[in-house]
N, C-alpha and C positions, 0 to 999 in steps of 0.2 A: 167554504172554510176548509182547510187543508191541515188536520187531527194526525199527528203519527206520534202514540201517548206509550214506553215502553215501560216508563217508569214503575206501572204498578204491576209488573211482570212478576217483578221479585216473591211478590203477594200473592202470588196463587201457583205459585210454585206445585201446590199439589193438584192442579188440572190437569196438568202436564205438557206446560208450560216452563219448566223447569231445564230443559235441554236445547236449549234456543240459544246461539253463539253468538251471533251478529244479521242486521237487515242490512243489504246489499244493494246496489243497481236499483233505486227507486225515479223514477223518473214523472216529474209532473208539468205538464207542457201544456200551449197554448189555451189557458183559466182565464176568464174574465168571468167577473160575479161582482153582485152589491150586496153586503149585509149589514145587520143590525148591532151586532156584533164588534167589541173593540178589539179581542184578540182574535184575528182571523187564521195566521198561520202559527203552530204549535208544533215543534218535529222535539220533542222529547224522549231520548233516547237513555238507558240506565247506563249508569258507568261501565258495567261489565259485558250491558248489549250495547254493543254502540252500532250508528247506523251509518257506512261507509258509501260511499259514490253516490250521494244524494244530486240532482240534477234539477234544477228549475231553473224550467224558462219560458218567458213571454206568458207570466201570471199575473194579474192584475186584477185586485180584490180589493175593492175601495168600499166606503160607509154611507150606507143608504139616511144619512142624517149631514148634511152640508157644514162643512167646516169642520167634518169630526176624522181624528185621525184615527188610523187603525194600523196594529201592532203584528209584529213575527216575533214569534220567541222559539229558540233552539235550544238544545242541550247534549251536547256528544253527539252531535249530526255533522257530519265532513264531508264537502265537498264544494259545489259553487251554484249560486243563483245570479242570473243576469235577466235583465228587462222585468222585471217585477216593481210590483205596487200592493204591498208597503213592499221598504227595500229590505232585504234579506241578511242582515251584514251578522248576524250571529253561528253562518254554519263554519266549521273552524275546516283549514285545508286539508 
C-alpha cells in the first residue's frame, strides 16, 4: 500500500508541523504487492502542501480476493504514473 496522507497536517499544526511548504521529488518504483485492501494507493496532499514531481513507475498492487478491483486516489499530487496496477490517472500535471 502506497499512504502519502498530508491532509491532516493542518491539524497539528502545533507539533510543529506548521512550516512545511511543499513534498517534492518523491519517487516510487518497481512495487509489486497483493493486498486485502480496496484502496491501495492514497497520495493525498493539502491544498496549501501540495506534493510536486511525484513519479511512479512499474507499481503493481493488485487484490488478494480474485475478481476484486482496487483503487488510487490522489489529491493535489502532480506529476506522472506509468506502468501501474491500479492505473494512476488522478495525479494532475
Amino acid at each position: 500500500m502506497i499512504i502519502l496522507d498530508l491532509l491532516s497536517i493542518g491539524s497539528l499544526g502545533s507539533r510543529g508541523y506548521d512550516n512545511i511548504e511543499n513534498i517534492t521529488d518523491l519517487s516510487f518504483t518497481a512495487i509489486t504487492k497483493t493486498l486485502v485492501a480496496k484502496n491501495v494507493i492514497n497520495l493525498s496532499c493539502s491544498q496549501t502542501i501540495g506534493c510536486i514531481n511525484i513519479n511512479i513507475d512499474r507499481v503493481y498492487i493488485t487484490s488478494s480476493t480474485p475478481d476484486k478491483k482496487v483503487l488510487a486516489n490522489c489529491f493535489n499530487a502532480h506529476d506522472k504514473a506509468t506502468h501501474t496496477e491500479p492505473a494512476i490517472k488522478c495525479l494532475l500535471p
